[in-house]
LOTIKOL-95018 format. One record per atom (N, C-alpha, C): residue in one letter; x, y, z. Coordinates in steps of 0.001 Angstrom, whole numbers, padded with zeros to 6 digits, always signed. Layout:
AXYZ ...
END
This chain:
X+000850-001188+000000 X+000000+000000+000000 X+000886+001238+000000 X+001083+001801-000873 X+001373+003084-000924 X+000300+004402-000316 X-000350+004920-000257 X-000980+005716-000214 X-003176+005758-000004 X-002891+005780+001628 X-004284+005915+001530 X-005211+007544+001704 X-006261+007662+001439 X-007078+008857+001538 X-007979+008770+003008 X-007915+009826+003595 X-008858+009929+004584 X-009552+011134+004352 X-010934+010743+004611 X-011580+011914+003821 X-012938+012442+005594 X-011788+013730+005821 X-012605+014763+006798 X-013538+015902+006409 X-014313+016145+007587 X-015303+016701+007562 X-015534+017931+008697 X-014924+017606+009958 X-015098+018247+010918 X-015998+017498+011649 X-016956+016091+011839 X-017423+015966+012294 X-017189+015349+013510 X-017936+014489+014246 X-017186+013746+015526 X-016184+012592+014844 X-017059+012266+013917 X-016405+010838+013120 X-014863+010813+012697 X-014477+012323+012601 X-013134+012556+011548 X-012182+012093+012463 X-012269+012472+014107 X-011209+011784+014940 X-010828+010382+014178 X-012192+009255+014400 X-011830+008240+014331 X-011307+007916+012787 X-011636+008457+011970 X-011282+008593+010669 X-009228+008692+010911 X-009498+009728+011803 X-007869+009900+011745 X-006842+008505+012538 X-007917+008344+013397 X-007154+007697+014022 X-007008+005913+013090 X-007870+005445+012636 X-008186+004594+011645 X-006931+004277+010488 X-006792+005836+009677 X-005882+005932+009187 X-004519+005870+009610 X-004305+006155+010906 X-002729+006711+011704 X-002817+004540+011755 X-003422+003933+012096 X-003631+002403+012795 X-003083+001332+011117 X-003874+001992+009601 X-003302+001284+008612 X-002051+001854+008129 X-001943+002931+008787 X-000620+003425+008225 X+000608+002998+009088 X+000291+002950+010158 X+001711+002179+010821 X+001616+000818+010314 X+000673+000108+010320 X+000401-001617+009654 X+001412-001554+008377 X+001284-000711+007701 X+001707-000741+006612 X+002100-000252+005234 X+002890+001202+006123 X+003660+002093+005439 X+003419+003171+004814 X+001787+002849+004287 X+001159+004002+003866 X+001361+005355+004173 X+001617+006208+003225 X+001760+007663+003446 X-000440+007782+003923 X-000320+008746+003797 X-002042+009170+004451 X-001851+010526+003770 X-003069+010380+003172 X-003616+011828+002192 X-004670+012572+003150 X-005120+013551+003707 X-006074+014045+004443 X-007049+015026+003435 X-007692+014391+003185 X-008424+015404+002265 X-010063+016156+002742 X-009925+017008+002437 X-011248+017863+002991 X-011947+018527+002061 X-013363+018217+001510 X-014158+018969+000094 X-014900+019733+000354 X-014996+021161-000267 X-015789+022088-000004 X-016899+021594-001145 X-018491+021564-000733 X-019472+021551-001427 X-019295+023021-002707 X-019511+023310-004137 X-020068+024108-004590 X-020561+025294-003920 X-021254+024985-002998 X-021865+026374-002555 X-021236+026854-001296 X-020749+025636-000566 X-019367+026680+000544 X-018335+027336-000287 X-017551+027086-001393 X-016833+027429-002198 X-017185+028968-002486 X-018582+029207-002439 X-019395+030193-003656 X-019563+031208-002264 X-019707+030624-001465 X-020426+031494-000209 X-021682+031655+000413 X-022527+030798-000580 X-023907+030298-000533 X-024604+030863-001537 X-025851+031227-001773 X-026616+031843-002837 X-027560+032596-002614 X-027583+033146-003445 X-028508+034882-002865 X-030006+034029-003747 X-030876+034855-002968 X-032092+034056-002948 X-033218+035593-002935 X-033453+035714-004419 X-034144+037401-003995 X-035527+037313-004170 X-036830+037404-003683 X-038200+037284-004692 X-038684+038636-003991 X-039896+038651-004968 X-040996+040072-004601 X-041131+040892-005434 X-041037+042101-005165 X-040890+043083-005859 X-039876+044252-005229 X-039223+044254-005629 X-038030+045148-004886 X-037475+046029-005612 X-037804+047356-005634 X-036936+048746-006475 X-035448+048246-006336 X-035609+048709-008138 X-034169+048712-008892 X-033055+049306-007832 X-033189+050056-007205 X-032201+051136-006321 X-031867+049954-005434 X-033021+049466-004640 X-032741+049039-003802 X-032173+047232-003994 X-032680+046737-004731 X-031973+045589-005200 X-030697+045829-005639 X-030264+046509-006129 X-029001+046933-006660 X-027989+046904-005762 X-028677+047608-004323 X-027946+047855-003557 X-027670+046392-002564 X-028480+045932-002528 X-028720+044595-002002 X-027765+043459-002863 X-028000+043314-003851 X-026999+042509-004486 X-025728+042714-004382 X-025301+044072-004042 X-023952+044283-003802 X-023510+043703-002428 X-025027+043536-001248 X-024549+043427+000075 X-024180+041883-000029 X-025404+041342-000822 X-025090+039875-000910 X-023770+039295-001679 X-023723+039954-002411 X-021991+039417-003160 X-020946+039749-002155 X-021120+040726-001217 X-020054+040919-000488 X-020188+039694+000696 X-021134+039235+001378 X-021350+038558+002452 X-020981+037486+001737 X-021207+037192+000566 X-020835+035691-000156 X-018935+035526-000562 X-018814+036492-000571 X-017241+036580-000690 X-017142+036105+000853 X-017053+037135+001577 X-016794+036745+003281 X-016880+034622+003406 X-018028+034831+003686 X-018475+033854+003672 X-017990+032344+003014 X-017210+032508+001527 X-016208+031622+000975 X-015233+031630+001600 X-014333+032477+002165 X-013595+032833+002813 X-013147+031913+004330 X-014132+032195+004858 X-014551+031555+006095 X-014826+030377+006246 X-015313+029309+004909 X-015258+028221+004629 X-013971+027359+004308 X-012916+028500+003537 X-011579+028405+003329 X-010780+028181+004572 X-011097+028985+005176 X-010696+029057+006789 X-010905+027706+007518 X-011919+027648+007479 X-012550+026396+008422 X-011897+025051+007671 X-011897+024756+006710 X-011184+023661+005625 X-009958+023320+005952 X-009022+024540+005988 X-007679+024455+006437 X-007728+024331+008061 X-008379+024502+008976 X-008410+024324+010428 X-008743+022743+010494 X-009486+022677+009821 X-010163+020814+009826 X-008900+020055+009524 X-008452+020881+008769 X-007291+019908+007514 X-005774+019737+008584 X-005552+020806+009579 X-004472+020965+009898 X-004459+020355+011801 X-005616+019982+012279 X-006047+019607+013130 X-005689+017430+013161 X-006783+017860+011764 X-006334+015915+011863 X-004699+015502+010772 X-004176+016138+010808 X-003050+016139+010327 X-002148+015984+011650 X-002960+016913+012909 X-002054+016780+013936 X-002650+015158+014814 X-003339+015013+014605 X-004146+014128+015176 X-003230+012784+014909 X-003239+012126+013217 X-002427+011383+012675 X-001252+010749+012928 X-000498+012190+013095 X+001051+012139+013055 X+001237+012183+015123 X+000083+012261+015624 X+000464+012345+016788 X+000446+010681+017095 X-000534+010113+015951 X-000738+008372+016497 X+000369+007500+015700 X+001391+008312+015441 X+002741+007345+014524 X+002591+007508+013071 X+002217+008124+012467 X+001656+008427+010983 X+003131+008863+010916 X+004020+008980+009625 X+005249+009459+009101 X+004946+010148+008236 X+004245+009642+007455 X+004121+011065+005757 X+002377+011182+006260 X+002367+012535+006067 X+000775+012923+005939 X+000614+013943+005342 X+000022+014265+004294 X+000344+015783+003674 X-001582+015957+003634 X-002042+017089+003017 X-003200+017837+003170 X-003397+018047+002199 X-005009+018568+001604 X-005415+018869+000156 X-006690+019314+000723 X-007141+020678+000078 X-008073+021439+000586 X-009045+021450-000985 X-010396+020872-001502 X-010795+020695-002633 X-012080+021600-002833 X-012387+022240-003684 X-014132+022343-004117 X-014708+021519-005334 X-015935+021556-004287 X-016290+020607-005879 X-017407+019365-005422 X-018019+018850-006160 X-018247+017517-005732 X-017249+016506-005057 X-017714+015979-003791 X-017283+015002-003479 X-016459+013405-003944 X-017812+013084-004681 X-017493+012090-005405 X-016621+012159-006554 X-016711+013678-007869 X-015921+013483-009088 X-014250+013509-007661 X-014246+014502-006320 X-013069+014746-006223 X-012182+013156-006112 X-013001+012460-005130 X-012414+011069-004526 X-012091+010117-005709 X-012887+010413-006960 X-012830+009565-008290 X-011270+009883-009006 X-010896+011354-008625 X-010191+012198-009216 X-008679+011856-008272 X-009257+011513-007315 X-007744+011312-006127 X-007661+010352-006091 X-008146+009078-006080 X-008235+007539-005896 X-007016+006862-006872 X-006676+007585-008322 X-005917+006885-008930 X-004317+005958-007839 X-003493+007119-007204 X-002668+006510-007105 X-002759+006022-005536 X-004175+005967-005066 X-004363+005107-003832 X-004873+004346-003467 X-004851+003246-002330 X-005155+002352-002450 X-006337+001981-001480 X-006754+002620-001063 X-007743+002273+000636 X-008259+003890+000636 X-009609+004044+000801 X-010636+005109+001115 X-010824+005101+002531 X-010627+005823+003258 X-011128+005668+004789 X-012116+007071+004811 X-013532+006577+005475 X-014451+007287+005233 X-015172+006750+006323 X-015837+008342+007567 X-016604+008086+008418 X-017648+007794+008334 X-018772+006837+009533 X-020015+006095+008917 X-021133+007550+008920 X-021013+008322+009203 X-021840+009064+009541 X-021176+010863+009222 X-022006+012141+008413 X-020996+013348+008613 X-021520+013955+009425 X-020888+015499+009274 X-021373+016591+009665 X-022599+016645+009866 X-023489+016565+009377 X-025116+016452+009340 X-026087+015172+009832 X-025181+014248+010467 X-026103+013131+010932 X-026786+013449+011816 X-027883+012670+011541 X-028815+012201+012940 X-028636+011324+013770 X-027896+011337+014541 X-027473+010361+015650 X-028933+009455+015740 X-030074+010394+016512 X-031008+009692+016939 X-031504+008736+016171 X-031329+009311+014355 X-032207+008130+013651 X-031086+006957+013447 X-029267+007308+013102 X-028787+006535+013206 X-028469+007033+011239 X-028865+007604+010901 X-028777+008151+009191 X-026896+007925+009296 X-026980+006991+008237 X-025433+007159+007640 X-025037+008878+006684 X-023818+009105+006875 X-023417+009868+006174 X-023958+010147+004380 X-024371+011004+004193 X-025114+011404+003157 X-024005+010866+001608 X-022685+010700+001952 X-022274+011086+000263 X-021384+009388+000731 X-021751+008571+001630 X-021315+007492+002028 X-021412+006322+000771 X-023145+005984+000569 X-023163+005208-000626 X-022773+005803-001410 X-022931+006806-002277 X-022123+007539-003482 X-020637+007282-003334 X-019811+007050-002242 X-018433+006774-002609 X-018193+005544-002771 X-018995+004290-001903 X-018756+003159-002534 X-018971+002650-003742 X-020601+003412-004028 X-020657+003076-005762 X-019150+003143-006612 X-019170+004753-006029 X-018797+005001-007750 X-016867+004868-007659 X-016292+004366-006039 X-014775+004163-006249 X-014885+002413-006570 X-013454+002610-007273 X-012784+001233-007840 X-011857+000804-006444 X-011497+001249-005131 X-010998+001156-004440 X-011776+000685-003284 X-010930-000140-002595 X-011655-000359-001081 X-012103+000637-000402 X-013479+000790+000441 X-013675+001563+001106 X-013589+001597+002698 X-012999+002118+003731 X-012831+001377+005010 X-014054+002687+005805 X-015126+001839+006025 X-015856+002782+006815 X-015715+002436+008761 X-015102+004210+009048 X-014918+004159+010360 X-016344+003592+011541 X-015695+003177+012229 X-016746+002949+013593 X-016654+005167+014329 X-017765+004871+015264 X-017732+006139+015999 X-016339+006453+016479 X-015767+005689+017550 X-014504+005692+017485 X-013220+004541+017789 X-012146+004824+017597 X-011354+003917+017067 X-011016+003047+018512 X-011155+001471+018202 X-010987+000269+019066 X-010122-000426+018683 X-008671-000942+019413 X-007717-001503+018801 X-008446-002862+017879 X-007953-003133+016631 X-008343-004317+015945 X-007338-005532+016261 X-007889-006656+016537 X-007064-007767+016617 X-007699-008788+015951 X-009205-008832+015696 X-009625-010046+015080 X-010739-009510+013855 X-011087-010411+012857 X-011598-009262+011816 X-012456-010777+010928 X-013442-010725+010576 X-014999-011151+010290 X-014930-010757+008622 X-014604-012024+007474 X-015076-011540+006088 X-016712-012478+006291 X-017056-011584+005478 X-018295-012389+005043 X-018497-012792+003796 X-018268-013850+003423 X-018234-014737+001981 X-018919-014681+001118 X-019785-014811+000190 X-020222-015482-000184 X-020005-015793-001854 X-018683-015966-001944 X-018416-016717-002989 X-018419-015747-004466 X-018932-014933-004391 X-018810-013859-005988 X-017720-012980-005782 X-017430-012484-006771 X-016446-011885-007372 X-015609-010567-006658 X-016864-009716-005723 X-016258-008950-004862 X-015661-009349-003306 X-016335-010437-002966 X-016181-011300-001760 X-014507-011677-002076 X-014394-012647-003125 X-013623-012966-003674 X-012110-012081-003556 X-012452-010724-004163 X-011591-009705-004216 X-011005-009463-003003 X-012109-009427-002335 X-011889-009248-000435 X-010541-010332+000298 X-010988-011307-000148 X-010023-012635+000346 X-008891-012206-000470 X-008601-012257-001830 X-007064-012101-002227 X-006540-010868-001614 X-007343-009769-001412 X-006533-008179-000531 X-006115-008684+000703 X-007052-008885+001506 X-006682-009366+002853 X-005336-010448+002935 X-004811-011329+001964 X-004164-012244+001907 X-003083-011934+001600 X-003005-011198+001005 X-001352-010409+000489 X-001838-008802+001054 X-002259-008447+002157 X-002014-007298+002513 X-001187-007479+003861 X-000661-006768+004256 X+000640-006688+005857 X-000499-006114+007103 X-001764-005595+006285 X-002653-004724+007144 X-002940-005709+007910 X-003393-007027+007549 X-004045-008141+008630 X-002695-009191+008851 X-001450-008864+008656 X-000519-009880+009227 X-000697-010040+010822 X-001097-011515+011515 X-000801-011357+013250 X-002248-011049+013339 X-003164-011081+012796 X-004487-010830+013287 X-005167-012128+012913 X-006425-012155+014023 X-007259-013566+014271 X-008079-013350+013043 X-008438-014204+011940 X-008826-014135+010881 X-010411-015115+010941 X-011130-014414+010716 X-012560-015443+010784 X-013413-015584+009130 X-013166-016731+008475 X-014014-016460+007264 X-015687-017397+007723 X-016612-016201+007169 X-017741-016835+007298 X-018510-016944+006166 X-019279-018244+005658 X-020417-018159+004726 X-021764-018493+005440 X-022905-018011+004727 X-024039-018298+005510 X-024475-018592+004275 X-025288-020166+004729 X-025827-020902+003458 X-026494-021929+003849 X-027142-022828+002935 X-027175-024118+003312 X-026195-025106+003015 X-025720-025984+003139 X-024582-026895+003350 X-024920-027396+001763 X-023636-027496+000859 X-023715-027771-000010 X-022002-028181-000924 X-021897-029235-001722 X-020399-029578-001999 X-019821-028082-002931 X-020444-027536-003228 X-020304-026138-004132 X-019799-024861-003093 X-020893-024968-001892 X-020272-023724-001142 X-019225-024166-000633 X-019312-025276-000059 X-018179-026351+000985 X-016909-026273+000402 X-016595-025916-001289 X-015796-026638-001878 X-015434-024231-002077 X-015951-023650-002298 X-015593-022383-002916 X-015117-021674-001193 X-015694-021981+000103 X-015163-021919+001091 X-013707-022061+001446 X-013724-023300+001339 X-012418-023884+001347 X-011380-023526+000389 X-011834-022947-000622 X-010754-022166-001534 X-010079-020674-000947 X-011558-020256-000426 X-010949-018683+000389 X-010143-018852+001092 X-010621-020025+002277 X-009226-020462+003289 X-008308-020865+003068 X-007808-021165+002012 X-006856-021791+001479 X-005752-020724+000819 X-006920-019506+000084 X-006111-018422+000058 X-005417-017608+000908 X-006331-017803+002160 X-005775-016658+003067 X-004500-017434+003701 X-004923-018824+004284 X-003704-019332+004834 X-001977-019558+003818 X-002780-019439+002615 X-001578-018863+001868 X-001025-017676+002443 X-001721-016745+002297 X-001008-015344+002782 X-000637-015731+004387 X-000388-016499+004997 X+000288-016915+006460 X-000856-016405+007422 X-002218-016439+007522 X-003040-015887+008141 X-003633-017607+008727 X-003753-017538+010152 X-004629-018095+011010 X-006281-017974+010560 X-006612-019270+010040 X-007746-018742+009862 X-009169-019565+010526 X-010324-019206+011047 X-011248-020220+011223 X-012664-020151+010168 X-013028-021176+009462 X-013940-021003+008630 X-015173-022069+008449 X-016184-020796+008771 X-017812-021740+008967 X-018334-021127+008198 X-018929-022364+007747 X-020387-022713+007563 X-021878-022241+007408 X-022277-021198+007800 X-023837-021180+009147 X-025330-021289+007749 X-026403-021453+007963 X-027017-021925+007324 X-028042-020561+008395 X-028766-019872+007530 X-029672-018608+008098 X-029266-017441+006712 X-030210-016296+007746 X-030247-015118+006975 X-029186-014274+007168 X-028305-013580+005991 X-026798-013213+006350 X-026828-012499+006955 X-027732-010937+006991 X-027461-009890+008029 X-027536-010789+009577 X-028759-011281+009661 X-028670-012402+011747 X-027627-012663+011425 X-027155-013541+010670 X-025994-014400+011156 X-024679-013736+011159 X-024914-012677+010104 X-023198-012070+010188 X-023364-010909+011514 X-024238-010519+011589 X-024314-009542+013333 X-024231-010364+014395 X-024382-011529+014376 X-024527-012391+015699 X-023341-012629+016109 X-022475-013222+014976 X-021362-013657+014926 X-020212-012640+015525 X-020891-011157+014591 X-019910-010028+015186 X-019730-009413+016516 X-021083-010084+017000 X-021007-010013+018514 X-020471-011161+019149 X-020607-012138+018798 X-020620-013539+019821 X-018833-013640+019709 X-018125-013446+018799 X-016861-013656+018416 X-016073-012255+019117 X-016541-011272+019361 X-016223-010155+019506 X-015017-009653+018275 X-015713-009644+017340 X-015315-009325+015915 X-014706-007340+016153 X-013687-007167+015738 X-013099-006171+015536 X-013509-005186+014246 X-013284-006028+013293 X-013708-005288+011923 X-014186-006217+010854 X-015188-005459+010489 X-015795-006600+009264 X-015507-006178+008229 X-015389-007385+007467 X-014872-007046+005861 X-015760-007797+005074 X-016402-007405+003939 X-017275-007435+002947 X-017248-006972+001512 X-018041-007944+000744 X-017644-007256-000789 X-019603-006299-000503 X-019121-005175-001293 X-020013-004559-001258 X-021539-005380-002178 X-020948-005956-003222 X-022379-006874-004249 X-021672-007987-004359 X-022642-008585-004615 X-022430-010480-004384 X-023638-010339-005089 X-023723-012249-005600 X-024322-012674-006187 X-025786-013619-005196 X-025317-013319-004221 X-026538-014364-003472 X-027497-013058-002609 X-027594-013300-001803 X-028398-012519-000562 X-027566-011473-000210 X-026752-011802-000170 X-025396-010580+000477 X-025315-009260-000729 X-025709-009654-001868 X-025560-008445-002844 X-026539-007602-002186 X-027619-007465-001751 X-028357-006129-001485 X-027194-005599+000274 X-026081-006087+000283 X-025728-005640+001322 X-025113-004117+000897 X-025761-003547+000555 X-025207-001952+000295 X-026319-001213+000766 X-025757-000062+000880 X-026316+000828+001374 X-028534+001055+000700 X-029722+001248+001511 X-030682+000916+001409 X-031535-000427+001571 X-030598-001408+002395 X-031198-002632+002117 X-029808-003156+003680 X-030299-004158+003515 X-028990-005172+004219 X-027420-004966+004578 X-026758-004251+003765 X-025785-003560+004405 X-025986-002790+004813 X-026797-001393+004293 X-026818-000195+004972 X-027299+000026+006681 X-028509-001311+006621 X-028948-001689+007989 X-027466-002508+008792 X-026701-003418+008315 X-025307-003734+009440 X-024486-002336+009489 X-024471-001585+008279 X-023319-000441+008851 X-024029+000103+009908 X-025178+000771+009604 X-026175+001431+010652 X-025990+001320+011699 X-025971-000366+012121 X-026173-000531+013519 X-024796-001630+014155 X-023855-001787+013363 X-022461-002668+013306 X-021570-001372+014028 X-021074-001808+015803 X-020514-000753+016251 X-018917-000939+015748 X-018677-001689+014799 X-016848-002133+014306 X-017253-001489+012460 X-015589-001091+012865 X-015653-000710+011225 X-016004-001658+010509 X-016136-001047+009067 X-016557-001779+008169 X-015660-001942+006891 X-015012-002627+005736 X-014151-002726+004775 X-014905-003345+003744 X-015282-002287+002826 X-016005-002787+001449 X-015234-002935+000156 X-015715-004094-000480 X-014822-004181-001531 X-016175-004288-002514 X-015871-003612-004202 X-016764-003784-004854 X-016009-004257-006185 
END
């Protein structure tokens, strides 16, 4: 791994975001990108919003007040960007981070992360932003939009950061699952960690036999591994497990071909991130 992105906000989440990042970056060398996106309209200063009927004189004069408050106002967003930016920069490098550099963006979110992702390898992104509802439990608004649309792993933070020692894939045999097992297997991120592969199915020489291939991969990569079976519905069984095992971090392909594909955001995953107090690692 050369180079991962952590993408702040200012919210409560960005600690653990930082700290998340400072935890794969000592694992494994990674420099850490800190990146922070101004929406379009923080950029702009917001937008003047005029109706009625309002003399020429006096609109005139008004539009001038509003272009000026909207200058200010970009300004102050600029401000706040670089305070966010220079805060978890200190945050990082205070948890063993070595290279961490900063990037202050406007723009869409998503073209930016599409636009930065080339030469990195791991997205670290809090479950929740600036604007959550704790009470309802609402994931972060531009959350599914980054898993869609990156070609990169996405590591979504827990509230805050819990040392990882043992870590929960959930199988099921397609192509992103799949992807999941060869990263994890040749990555240094899970060297020395308790490795749990799970499928949930009914017992069959097909799953029995594509199981045993994952484990076979990982214990290639020198990983300890234990691998079941369970026969149920994947969200019960993969939350049960993440409790009963005291699972650290779960790892998942974001679409699959069985039951586990609606595990994205609106359906079955979005309900385990929701309520899954361990990070989360999506692969698509």
């Amino acid at each position: 791994m050369t180079k991962l992105i952590a993408l702040v906000d200012g919210s409560v989440y960005s600690h653990s975001v930082c700290d998340h990042a400072a935890w794969i970056a000592g694992r494994t060398g990674a420099a850490v990108e800190i990146l922070h996106v101004l929406s379009p309209r923080q950029a702009a200063g917001g937008e003047a919003n005029l109706s009625g009927n309002i003399a020429l004189g006096a609109r005139t004069a008004l539009l001038q007040e509003l272009s000026s408050l909207d200058e200010q106002m970009a300004k102050l967003a600029q401000k706040k960007g670089r305070a966010i930016l220079e805060d978890a920069k200190a945050v990082v490098e205070a948890a063993g981070a070595e290279t961490v550099t900063t990037r202050l963006r406007a723009g869409d979110i998503v073209e930016t992360v599409t636009e930065s992702e080339a030469d990195a390898a791991l997205i670290v992104i809090g479950k929740r932003g600036e604007a959550a509802d704790f009470a309802k439990l609402h994931l972060g608004s531009n959350l599914e939009r980054i898993v869609r649309s990156s070609h990169k792993p996405v590591f979504v933070t827990s509230r805050a950061f819990q040392p990882i020692e043992r870590f929960l894939i959930a199988f099921d045999g397609g192509p992103s699952a799949q992807k999941a097992v060869e990263y994890v297997a040749r990555s240094p991120l899970f060297a020395g960690l308790d490795c749990h592969l799970l499928m949930v199915g009914g017992e069959s020489a097909e799953a029995r036999a594509k199981l045993d291939a994952a484990r076979a991969t990982l214990e290639g990569g020198g990983l300890s591994v234990t691998a079941t079976l369970i026969p149920g519905q994947p969200e019960a069984v993969i939350t049960r497990t993440v409790e009963e095992e005291n699972i650290d971090l779960l790892i998942m392909g974001a679409y699959g071909h069985s039951k586990i594909r609606t595990l994205i955001i609106g359906s079955t995953t979005s309900e385990m991130v929701r309520s899954c107090k361990t990070p989360v690692l999506m692969f698509r």
